[in-house]
N, C-alpha and C positions, 0 to 999 in steps of 0.2 A: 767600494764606497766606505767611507773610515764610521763607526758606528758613532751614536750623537751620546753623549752625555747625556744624565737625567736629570730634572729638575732638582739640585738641591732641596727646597722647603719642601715643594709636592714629598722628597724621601724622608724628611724629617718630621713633615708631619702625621705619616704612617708609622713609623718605628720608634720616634722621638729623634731630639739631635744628640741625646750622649750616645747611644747606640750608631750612629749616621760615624761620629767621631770618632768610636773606638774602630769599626772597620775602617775608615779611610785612613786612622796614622796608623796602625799594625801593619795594614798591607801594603806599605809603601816599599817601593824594592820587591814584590812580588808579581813579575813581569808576564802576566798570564791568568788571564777570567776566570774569578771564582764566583759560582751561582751565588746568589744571597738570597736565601730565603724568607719567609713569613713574607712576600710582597705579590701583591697579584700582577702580572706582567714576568719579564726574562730581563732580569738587572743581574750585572758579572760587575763585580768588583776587578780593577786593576789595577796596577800599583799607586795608590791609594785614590784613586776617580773613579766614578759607578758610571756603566752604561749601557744600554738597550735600552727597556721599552716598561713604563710604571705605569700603569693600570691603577690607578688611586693617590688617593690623598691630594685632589683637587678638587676644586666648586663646579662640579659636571653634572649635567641631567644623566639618566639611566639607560636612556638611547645611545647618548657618547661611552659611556663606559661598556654598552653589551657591544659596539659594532669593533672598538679598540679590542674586546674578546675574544671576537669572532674571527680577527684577522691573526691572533695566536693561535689558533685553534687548526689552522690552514696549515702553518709553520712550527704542526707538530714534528718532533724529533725525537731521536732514540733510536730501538731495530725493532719497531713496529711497523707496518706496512701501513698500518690508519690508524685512526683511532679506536676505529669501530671493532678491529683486530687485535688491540688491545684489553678494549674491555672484555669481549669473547674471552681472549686468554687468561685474565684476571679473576674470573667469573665461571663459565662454562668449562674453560679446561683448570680451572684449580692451577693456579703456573703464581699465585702471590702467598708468599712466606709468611707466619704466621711474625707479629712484631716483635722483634728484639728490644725488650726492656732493658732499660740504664740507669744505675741509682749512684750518682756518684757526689761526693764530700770532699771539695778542693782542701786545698790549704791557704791557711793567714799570705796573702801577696806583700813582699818585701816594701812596695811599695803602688801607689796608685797607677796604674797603667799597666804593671808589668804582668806575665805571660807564665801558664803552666798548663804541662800536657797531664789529663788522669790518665795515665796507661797504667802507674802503679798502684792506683788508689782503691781503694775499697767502695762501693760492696758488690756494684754487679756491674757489668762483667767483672768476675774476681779480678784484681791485681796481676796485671801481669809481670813479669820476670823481668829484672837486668837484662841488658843484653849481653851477648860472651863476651869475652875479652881481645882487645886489640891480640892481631892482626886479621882474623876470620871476623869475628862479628855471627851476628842472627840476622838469619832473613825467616820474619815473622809471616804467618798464614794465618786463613780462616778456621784453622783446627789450635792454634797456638791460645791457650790460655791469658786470658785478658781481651781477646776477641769476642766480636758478635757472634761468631760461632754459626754462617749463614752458612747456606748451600750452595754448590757452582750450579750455574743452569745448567738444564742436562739436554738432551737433541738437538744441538746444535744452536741453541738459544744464547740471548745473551742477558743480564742479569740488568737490573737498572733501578737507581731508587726512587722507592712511590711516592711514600711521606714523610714524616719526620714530628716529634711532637716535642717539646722542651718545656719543663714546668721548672721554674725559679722561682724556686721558695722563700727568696731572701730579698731585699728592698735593695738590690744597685745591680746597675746595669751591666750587662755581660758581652759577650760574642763564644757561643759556641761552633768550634768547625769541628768538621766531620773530616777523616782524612785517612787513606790507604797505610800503614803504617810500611815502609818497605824495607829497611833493614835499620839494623844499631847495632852500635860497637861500642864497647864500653871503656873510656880512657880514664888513667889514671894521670892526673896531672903535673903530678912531680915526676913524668916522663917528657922531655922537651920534644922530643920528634917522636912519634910512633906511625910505623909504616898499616896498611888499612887492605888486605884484598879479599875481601867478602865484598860481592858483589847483588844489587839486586835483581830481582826475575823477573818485576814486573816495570812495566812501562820504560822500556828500555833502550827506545827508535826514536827517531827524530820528530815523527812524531806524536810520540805520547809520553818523552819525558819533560817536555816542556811544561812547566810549576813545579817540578820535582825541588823540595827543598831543604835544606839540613838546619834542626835545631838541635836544642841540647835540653837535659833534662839529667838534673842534680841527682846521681844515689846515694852519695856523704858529699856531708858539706863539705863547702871550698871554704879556704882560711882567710883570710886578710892582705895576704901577699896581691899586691895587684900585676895583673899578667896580659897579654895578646893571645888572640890566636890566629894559627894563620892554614886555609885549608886551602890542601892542593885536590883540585876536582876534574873529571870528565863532563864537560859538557853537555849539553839536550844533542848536539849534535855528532858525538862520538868524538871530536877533537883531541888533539894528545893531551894530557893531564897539564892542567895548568894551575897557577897559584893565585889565589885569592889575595886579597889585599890581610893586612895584619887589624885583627877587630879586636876590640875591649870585650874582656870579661867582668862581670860583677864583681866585688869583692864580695866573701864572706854569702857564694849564693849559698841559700838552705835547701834541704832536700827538697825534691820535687816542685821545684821551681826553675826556669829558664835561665841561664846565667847570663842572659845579656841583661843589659839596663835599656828599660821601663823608654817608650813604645816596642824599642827593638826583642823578636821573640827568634829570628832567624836568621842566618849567614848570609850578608848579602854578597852575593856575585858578581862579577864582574858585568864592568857595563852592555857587553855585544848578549850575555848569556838570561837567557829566561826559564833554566833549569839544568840538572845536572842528572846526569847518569849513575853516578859511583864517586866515593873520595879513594884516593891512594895515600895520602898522609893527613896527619894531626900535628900540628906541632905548637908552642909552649913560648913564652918570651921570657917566661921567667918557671920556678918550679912552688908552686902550692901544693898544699893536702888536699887532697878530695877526688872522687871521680863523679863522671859525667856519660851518663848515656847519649851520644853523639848517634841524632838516624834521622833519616831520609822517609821524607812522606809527601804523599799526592794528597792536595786538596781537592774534597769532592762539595762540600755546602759549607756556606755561613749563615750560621742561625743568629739572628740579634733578639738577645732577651732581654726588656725593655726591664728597669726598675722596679716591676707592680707584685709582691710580695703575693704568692700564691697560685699565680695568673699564669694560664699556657701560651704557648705558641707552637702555633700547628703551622706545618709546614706542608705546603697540598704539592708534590711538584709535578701532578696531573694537571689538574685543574685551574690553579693557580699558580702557582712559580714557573709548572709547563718549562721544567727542566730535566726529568726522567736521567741523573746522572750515571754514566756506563758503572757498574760493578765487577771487575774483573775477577775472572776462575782466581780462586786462592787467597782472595784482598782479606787483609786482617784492617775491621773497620776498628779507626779507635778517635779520642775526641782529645780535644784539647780545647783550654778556656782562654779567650786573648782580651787582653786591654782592659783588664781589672776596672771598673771603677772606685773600689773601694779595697781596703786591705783585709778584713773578711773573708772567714772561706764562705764558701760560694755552697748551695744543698741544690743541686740538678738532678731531677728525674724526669725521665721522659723514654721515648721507643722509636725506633729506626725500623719503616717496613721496606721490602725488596720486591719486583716480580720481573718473572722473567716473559720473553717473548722472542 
């Protein structure tokens, strides 16, 4: 049965509609349900339309909203056997991480709408590292620096995330996501072809690479030359390496900013494909100065931080979002800010908790 769309307004009037806008044009071309957090209900953004089940932001008695509750509560998920199993586990066996605090300081956005990942940015998780240089690449883990630095479950458990909290200390709206970092290779752009075989380790079957997706993120600026790129990729479903269509680069991106242009933050792939396993080339239309951390990540949550200068957003995904996203052994969690409202850097602090079961 194909899943129903959500009310438009009912989503805009719990998040607001700049927040509603910035996820629905970022994720367009991203063929594959991303939870969306802060909403009571199981709403999965997909290439750019929300769907499941919103639990709010309607004129409802409190009867209607506890029995629409009750029937999430049935169609718990995860590797819990119940719920009741879960809280046990959270509780009496000690199995929930203590929260991984996040202090992070974007940078000024090239322009309204456009896209950056903090993985280099200061202050907590420290900064993490470039990644190597073309042809190996890094495949980053939960021990790699600029990580949350979590623990794998251990006895055969499996890891899953609890809640989430996000405070935007700054007056314009955001989108922060939560996302597996899986590998990067670092190109230098006045290389027109550069061969890629560093491979990642996780999510790497038919199916669990499907949202695997490749952006990019500026270590020196790119010049003014204006260029393509064109990326040959393996598939979600193991297929032979195939070639992506030829995409625009920004001109003149600045560091730590995504070199496409404003909504576009990531590589869109071909039309049959809803993720990719690995790239095997990078190549160049033209030759500029700069490089670019080129890497492949799994989206795990979207958090919409609403405009209100101070104000949190808690992310229940027990209770309320009732999304408990898998945490795989090894995941190096790292974040990324999409769909700017403002050119502004951005002050985000908040904490990402884990439990296993």
């Amino acid at each position: 049965m194909r899943p129903r769309l959500v009310h438009a307004h009912r989503l805009e009037r719990w998040i607001g509609a700049e927040c509603v806008e910035a996820m629905s044009r970022s994720m367009v071309g991203m063929r594959h349900p991303v939870p969306v957090g802060n909403i009571p209900g199981r709403v999965w953004c997909y290439d750019g339309e929300f769907y499941g089940k919103l639990v709010g932001g309607q004129a409802a008695g409190f009867a209607d909203y506890l029995w629409d509750y009750i029937a999430l509560l049935k169609n718990q998920r995860g590797g819990f056997t119940s719920l009741s199993d879960l809280i046990n586990e959270v509780t009496v066996n000690a199995k929930k991480q203590a929260g991984f605090h996040f202090v992070k300081t974007g940078v000024a956005a090239p322009a309204i709408g456009a896209s950056q990942t903090l993985w280099r940015l200061a202050q907590w998780p420290l900064a993490g590292a470039n990644a190597a240089a073309a042809p190996g690449g890094t495949i980053p883990t939960n021990a790699s620096t600029g990580s949350f630095l979590q623990k794998d479950a251990a006895g055969g458990d499996t890891l899953h995330l609890l809640n989430m909290f996000v405070s935007n200390s700054t007056t314009q709206s955001t989108v922060l996501m939560l996302y597996d970092y899986l590998f990067g290779v670092n190109i230098n752009h006045a290389t027109s072809s550069n061969s890629v075989t560093g491979v990642p380790t996780r999510y790497q079957t038919a199916a669990f690479a499907p949202g695997n997706f490749l952006s990019g993120n500026a270590t020196t600026a790119l010049n003014a030359t204006a260029h393509n790129i064109t990326v040959t990729y393996v598939d979600q479903d193991g297929n032979t390496a195939e070639a992506g269509s030829a995409q625009a680069i920004r001109v003149s991106s600045a560091v730590d900013t995504t070199p496409f242009t404003q909504p576009k933050w990531m590589y869109l792939l071909n039309a049959a494909d809803s993720g990719l396993r690995n790239v095997t080339n990078i190549s160049f239309s033209a030759a500029p100065t700069g490089n670019v951390d080129w890497y492949i990540g799994h989206p795990l949550m979207l958090a919409p931080c609403p405009a209100i200068a101070f104000q949190g957003v808690y992310i229940d995904g027990l209770n309320q979002t009732f999304s408990l996203e898998r945490i795989y052994d090894g995941a190096c969690l790292a974040l990324a800010e999409l769909y700017k409202s403002a050119t502004a850097a951005a002050n985000l602090v908040g904490y990402v908790q884990m439990a296993s079961g």
